[in-house]
N, C-alpha and C positions, 0 to 999 in steps of 0.2 A: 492735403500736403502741407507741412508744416513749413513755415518759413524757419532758417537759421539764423541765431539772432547775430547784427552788426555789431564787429567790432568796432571799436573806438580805435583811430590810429592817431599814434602820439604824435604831435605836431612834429616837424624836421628840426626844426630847430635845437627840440630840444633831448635827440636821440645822441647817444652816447658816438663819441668817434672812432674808427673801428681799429685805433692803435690804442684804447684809453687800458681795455680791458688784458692786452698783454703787459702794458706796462704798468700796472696797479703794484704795487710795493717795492718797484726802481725807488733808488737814489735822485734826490734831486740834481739835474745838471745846470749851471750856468755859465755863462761865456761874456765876457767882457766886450764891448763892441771896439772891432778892427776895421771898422771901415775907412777910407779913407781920412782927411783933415779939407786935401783939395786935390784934383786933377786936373794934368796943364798937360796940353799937345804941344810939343816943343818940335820946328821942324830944324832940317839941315839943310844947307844947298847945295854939299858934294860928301864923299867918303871922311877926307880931313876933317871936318867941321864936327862929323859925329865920332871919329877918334880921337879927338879933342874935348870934346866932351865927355864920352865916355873917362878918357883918363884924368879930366878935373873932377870928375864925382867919384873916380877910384870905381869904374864897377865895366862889368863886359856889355858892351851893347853890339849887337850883331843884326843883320835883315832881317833875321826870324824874332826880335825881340819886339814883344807888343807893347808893354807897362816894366814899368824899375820901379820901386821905392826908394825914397832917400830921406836918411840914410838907409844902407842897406837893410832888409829886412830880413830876419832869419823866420824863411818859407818851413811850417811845419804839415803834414798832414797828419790826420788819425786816421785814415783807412788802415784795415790793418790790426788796430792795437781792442784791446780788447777791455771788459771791467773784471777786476777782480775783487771779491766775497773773503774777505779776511776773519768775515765772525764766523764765518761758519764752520 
């Protein structure tokens, strides 16, 4: 009985990642960093205190609001939006 000969397995490391090969001849993307500057927990100790607030920064804050930017932030997303191929 013949033995089958061992394959060599390519170390992990340095195996291809398995988005590399559909994304092979995309466009470059890059994005400028948005992340904060600094984050501050600002508390109130009645309704007033945060209607007051809210209307010296000009901006809505309600129960449900978790984070604001300041100044306000124009919130975009890309979900949605697609790339378009102009050369082709």
């Amino acid at each position: 009985m013949s033995k089958k000969p061992r394959r060599k397995l390519q170390p992990f490391l340095e195996m291809p990642e398995h988005w590399e090969e559909a994304w092979e001849g995309m466009p470059e993307y890059s994005s400028e960093d948005q992340s904060q500057y600094k984050s501050l927990i600002v508390n109130f100790a009645d309704k007033q205190d945060m209607e007051a607030f809210a209307k010296l920064i000009n901006q809505k804050i309600t129960f449900k609001t978790q984070s604001i930017w300041y100044p306000k932030a124009e919130i975009t997303t890309i979900m949605g939006k697609n790339y378009i191929n102009d050369e082709s």
